[in-house]
Backbone as a printed PyTorch tensor [residue, N CA C, xyz], in Angstrom:
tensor([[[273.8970, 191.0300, -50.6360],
         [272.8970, 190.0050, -50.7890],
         [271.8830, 190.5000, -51.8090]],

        [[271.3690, 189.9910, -52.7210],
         [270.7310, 190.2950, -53.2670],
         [269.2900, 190.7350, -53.2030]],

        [[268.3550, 190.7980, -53.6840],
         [267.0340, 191.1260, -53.5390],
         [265.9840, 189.9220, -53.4360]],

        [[266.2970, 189.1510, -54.1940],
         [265.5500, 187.7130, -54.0900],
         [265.8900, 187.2740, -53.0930]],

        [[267.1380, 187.1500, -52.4170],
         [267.3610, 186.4960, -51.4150],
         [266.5880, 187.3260, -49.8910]],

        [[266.7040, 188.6810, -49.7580],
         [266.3230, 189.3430, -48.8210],
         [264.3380, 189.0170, -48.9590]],

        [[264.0590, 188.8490, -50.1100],
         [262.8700, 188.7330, -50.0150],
         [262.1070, 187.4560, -49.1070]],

        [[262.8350, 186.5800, -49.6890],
         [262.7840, 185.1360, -49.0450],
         [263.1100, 185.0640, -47.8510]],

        [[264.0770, 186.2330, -47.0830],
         [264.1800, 186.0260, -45.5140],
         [262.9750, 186.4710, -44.9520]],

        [[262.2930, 187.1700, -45.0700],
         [261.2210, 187.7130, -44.8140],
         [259.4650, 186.6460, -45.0440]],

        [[259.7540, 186.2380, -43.7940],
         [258.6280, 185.0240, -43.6570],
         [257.8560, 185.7760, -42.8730]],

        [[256.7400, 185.1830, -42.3940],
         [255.8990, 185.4470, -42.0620],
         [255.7700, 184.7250, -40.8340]],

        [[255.7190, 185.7940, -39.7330],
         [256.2280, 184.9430, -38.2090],
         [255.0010, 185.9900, -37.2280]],

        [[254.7730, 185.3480, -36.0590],
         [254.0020, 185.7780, -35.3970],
         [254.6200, 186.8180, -34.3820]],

        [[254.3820, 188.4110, -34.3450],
         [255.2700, 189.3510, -34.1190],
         [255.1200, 189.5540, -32.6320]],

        [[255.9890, 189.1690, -31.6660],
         [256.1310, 189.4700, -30.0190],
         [255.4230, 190.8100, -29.7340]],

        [[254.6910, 191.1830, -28.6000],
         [254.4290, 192.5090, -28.7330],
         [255.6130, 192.9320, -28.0230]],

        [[255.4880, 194.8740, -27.9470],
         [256.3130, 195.1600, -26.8560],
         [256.3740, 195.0510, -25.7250]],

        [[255.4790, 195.0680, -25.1250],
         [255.3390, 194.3510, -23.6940],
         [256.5180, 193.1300, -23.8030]],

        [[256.2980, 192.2880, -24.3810],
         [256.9300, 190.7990, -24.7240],
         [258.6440, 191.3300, -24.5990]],

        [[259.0590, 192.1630, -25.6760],
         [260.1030, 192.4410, -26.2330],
         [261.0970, 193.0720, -24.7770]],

        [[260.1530, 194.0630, -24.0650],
         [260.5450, 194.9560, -23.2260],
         [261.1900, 193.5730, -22.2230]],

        [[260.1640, 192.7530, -21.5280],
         [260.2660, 191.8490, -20.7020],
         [261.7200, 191.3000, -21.0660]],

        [[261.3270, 190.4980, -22.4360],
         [263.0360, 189.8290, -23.0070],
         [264.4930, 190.6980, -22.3210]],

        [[264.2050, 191.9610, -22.6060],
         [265.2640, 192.5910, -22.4080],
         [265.6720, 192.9040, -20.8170]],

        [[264.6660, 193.0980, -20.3420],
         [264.9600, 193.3950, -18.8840],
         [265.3270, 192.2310, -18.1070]],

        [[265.1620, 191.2520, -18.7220],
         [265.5850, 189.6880, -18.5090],
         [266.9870, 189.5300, -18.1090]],

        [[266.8290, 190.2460, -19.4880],
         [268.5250, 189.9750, -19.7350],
         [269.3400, 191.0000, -18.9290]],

        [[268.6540, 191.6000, -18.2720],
         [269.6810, 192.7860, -17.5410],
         [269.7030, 193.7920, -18.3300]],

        [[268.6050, 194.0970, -19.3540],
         [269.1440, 195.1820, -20.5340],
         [268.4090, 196.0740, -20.7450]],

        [[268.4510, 197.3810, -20.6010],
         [267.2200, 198.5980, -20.3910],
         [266.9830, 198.8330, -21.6300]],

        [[265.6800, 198.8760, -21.6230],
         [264.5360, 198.6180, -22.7800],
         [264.4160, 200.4730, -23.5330]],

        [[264.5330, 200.3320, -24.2710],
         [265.1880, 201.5070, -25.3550],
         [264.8760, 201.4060, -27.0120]],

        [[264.2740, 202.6650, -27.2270],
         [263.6460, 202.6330, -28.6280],
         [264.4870, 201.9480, -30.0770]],

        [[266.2540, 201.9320, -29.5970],
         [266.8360, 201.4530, -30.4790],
         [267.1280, 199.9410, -30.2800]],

        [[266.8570, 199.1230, -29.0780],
         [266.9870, 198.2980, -29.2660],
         [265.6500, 197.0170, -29.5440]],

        [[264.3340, 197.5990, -28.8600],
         [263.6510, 197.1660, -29.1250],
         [262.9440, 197.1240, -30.8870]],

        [[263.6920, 198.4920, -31.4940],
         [263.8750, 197.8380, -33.2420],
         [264.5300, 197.0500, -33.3560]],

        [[265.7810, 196.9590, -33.2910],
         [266.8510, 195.6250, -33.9170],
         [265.8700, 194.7870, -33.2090]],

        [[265.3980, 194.5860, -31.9670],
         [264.6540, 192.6920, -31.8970],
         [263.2990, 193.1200, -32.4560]],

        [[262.8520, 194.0650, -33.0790],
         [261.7310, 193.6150, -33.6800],
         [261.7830, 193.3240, -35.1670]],

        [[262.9860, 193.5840, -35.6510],
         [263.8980, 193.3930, -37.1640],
         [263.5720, 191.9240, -36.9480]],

        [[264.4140, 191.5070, -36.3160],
         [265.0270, 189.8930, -35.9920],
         [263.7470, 189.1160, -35.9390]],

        [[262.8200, 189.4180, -35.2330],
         [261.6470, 188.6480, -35.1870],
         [261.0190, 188.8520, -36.4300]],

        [[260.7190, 189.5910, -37.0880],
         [260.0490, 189.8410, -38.5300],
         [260.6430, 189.0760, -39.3960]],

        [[262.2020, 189.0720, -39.7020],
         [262.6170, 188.7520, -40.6680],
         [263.4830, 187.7290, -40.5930]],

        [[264.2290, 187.5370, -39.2220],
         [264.3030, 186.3590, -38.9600],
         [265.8690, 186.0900, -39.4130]],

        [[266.8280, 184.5570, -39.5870],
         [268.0020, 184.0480, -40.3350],
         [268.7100, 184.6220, -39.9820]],

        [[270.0700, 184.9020, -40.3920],
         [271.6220, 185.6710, -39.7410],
         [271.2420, 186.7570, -40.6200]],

        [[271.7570, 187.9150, -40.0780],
         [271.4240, 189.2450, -40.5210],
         [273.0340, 189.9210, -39.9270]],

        [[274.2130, 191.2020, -41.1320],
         [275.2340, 191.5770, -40.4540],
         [274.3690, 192.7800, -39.8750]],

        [[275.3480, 193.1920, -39.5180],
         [275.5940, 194.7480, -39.2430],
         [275.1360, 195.9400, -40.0000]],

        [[275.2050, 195.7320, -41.4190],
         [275.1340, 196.6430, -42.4830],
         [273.7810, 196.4400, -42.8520]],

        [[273.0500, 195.2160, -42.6780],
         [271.9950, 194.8950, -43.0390],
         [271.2920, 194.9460, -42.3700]],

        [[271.3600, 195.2270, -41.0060],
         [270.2460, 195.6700, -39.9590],
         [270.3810, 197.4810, -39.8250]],

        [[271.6700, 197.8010, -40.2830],
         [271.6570, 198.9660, -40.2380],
         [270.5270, 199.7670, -41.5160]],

        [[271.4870, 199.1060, -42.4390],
         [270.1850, 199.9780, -43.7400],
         [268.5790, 199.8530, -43.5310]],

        [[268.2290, 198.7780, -42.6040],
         [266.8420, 198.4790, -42.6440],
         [266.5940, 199.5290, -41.2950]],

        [[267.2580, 199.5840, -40.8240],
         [266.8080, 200.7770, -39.6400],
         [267.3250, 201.8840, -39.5470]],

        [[268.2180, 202.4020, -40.4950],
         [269.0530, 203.4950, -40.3730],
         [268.0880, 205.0200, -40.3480]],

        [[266.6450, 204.9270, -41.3200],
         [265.4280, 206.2260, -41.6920],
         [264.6800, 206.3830, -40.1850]],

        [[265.0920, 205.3790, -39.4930],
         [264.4270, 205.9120, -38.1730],
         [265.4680, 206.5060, -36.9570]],

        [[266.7780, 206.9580, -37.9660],
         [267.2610, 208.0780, -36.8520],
         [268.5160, 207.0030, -36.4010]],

        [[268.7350, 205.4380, -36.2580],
         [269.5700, 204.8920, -35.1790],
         [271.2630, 205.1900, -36.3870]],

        [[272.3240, 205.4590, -35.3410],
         [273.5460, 205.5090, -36.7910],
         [273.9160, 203.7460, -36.1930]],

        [[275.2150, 203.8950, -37.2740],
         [275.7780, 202.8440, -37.1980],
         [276.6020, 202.3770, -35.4870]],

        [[276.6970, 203.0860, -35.0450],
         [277.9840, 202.5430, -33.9230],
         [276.7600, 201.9880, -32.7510]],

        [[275.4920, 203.2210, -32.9050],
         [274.4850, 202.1210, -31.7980],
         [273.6720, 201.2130, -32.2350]],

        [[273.6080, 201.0360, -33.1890],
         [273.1860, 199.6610, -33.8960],
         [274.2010, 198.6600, -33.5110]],

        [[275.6560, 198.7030, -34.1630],
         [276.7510, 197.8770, -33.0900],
         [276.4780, 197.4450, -32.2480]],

        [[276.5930, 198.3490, -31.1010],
         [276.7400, 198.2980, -29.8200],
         [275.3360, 197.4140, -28.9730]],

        [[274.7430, 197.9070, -29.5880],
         [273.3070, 196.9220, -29.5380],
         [273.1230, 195.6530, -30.0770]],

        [[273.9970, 195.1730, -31.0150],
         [274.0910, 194.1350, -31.5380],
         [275.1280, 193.3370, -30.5210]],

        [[276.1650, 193.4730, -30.0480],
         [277.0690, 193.4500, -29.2580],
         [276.4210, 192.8940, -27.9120]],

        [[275.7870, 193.9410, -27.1800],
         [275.6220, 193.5430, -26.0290],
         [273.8750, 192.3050, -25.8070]],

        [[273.2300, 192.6870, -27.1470],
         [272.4910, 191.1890, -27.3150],
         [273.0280, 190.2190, -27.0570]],

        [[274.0670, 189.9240, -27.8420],
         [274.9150, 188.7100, -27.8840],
         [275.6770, 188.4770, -26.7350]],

        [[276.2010, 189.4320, -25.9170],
         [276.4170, 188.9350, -24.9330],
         [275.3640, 188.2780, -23.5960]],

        [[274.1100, 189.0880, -23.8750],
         [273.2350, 188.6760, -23.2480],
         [272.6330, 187.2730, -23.3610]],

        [[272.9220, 186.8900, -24.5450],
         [272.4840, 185.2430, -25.1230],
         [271.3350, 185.1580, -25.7590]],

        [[270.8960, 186.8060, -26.3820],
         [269.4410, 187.1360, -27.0490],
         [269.2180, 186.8280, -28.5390]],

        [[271.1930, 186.8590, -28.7610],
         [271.5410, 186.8720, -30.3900],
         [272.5220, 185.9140, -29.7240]],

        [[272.8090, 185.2210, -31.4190],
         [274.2390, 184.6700, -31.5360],
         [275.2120, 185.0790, -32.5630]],

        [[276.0330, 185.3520, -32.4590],
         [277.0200, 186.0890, -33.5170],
         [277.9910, 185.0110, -33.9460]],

        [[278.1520, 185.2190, -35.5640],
         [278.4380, 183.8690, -36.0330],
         [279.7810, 184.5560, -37.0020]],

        [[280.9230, 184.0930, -37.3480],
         [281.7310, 184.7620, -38.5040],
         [281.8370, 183.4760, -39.5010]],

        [[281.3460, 183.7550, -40.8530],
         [280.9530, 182.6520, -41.9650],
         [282.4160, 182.5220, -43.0580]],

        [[283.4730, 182.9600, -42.1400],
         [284.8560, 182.8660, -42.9790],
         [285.3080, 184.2000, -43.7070]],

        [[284.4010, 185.3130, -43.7190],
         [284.7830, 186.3010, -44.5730],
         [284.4910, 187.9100, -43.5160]],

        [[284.3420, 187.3500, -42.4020],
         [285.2570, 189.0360, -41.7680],
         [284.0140, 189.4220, -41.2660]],

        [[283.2870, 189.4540, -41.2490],
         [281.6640, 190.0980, -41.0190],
         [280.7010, 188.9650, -39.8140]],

        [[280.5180, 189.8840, -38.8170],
         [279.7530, 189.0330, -38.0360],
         [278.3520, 188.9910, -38.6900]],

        [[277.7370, 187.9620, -38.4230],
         [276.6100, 187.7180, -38.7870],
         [275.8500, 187.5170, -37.1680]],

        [[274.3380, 187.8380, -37.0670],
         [273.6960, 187.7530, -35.8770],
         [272.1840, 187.1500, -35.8900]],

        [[271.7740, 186.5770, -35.1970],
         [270.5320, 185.6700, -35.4990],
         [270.2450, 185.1100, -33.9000]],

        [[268.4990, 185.7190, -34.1170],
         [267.9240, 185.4310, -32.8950],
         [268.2480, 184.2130, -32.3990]],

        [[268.4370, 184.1230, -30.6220],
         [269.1830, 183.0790, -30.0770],
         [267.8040, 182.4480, -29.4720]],

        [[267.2300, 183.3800, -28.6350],
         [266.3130, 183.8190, -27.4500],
         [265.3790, 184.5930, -27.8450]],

        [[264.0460, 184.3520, -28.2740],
         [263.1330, 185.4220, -28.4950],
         [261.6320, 185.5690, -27.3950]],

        [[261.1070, 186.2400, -27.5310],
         [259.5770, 186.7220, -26.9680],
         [258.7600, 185.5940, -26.5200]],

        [[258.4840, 184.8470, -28.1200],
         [257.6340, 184.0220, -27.7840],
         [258.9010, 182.2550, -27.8570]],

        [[259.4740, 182.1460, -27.4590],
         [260.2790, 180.7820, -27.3480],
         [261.5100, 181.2570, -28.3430]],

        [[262.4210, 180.4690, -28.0130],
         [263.9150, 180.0730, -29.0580],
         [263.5830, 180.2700, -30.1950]],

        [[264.7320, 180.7640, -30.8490],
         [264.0880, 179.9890, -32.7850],
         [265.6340, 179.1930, -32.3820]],

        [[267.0330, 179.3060, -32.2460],
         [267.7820, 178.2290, -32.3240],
         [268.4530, 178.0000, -31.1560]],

        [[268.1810, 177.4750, -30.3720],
         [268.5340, 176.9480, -28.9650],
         [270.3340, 176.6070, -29.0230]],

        [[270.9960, 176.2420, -30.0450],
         [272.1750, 175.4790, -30.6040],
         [272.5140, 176.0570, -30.9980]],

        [[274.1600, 175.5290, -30.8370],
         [274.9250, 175.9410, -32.3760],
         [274.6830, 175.1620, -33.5480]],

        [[274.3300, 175.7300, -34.4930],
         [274.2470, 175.1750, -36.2240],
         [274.8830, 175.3170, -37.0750]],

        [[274.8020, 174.4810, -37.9120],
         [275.9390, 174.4530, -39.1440],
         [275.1210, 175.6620, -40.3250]],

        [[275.4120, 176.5570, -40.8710],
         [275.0930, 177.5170, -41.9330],
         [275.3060, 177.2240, -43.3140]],

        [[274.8280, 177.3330, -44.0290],
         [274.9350, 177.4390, -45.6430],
         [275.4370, 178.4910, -46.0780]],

        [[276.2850, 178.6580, -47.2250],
         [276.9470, 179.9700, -47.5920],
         [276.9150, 180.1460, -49.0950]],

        [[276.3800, 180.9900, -49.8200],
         [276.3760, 180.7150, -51.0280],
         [277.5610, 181.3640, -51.6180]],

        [[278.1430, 180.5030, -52.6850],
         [279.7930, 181.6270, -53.2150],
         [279.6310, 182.0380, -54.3190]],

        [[278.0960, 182.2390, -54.8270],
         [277.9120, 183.1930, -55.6300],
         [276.8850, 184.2930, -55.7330]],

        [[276.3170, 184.3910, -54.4560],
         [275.3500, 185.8910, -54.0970],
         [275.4830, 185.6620, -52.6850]],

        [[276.2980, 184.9300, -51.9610],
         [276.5510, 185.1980, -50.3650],
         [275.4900, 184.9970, -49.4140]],

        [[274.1200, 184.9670, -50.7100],
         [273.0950, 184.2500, -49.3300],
         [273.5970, 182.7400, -48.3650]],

        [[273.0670, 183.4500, -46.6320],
         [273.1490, 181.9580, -46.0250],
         [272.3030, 181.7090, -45.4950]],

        [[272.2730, 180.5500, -45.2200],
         [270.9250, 179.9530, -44.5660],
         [271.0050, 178.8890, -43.2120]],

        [[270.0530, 179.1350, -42.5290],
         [270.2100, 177.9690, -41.3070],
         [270.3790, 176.6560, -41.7020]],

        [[271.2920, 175.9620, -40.8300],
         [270.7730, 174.7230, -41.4150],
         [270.4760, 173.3940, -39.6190]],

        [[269.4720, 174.0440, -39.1210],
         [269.5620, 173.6700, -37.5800],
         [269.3780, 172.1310, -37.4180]],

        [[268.7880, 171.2850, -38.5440],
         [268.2270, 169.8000, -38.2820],
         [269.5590, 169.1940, -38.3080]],

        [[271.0950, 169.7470, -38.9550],
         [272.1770, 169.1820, -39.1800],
         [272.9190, 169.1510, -37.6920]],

        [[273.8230, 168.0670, -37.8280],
         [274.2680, 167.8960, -36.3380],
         [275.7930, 167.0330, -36.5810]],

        [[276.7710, 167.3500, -35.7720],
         [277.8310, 166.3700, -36.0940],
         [278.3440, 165.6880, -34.4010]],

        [[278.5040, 164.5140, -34.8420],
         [278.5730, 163.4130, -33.9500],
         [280.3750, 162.8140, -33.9660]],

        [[280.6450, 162.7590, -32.9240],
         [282.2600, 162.2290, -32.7400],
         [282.3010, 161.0360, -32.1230]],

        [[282.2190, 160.0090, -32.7840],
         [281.8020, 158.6110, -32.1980],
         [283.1010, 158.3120, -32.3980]],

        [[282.9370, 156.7680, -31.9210],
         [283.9740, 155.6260, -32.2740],
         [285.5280, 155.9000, -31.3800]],

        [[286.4730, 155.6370, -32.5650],
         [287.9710, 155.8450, -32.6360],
         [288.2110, 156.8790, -32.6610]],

        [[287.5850, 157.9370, -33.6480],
         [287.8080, 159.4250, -33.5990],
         [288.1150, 160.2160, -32.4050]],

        [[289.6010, 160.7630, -32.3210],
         [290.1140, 161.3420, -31.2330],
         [290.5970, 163.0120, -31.7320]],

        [[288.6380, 164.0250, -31.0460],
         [288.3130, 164.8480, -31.8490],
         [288.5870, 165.6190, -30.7110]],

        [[289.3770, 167.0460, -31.1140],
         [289.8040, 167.9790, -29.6680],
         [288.4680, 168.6690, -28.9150]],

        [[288.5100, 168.5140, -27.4770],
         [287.2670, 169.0060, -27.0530],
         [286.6300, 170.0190, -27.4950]],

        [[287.0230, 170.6330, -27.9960],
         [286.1420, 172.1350, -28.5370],
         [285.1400, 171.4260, -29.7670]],

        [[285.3990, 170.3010, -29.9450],
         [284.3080, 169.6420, -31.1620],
         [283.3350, 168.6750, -30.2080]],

        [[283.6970, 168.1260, -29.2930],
         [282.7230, 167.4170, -28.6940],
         [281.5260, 168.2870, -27.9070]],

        [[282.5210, 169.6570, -27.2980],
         [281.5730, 170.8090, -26.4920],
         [280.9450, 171.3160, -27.1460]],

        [[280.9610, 171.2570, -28.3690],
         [280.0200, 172.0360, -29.6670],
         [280.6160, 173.8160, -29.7120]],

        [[282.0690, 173.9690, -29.5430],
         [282.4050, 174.8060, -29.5400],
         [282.9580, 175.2410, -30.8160]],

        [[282.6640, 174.8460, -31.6730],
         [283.2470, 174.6280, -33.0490],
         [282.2280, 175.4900, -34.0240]],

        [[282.2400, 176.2390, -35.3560],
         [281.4140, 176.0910, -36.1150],
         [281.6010, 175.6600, -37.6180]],

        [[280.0160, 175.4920, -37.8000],
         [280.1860, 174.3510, -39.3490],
         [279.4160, 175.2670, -40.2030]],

        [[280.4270, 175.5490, -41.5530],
         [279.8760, 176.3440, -42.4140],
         [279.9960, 175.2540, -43.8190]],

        [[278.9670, 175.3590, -44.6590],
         [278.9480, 174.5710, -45.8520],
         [278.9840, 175.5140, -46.7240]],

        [[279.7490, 175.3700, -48.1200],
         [279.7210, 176.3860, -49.0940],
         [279.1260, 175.7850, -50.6810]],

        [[278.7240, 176.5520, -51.2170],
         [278.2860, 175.7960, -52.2820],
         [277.3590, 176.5200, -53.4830]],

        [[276.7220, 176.5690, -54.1210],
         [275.6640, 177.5350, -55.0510],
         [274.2970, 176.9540, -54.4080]],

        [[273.8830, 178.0490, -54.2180],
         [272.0070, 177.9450, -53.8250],
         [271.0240, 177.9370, -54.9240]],

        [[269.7870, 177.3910, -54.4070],
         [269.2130, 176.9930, -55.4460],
         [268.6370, 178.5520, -56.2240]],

        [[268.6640, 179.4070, -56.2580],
         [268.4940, 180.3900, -57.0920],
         [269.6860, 180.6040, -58.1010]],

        [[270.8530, 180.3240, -57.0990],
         [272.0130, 181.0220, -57.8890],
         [272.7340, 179.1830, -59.1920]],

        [[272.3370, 178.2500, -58.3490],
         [272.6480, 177.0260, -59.4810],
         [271.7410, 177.0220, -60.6310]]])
């Protein structure tokens, strides 16, 4: 991903304390631990689908390696803290499900994918509807499905 694009993930969001963070986790059944309470304080800072490699490099100088960064990414998602998304090309992607201070995406959403610097983006206001005649297999009516759009972003068009 590029640099412009990483810059732009990085909004400006109101940061959970730890108290907050700790709570989330013990919620979830999940003992509150210096490596995981970074990855959710990553996620809350910066926010959008983030892989593996990219939460790793941003936290890797404070000591965590790669396999417990994983594994922490992993059992978020099973917890329902993250959602783990695959955008067609092999790499999970992960993005706050459940946070501190409320949801950021309660749903499944359709994603943006760019096919020429790989930035993606939420796209949560989008929604698909199976009306009428359409005889659509349940995994599309349960919203078990996901919707990826591909296309050039406005930096890269």
């Amino acid at each position: 991903m590029s640099a412009r694009h990483v810059a732009t993930k990085a909004r400006s969001r109101v940061a959970p304390t730890v108290k907050e963070l700790q709570g989330l986790l013990r919620g979830a059944g999940l003992r509150s631990t210096a490596p995981r309470l970074a990855v959710l304080e990553y996620f809350h800072s910066h926010g959008g689908t983030n892989s593996h490699a990219e939460i790793f490099d941003a936290l890797h100088d404070r000591g965590f390696d790669r396999a417990t960064i994983y594994r922490i990414l992993v059992d978020l998602a099973e917890a329902g803290i993250l959602s783990r998304t695959d955008l067609g090309d092999h790499v999970w992607r992960f993005e706050l499900r459940r946070g501190a201070r409320g949801a950021q995406h309660t749903e499944e959403h359709p994603h943006f994918v760019c096919v020429d610097c790989g930035g993606v983006s939420c796209l949560p206001g989008l929604s698909l509807k199976v009306e009428g005649q359409a005889k659509a297999p349940r995994s599309v009516t349960k919203n078990k499905v996901s919707i990826q759009l591909k296309g050039l972003c406005d930096d890269c068009s």
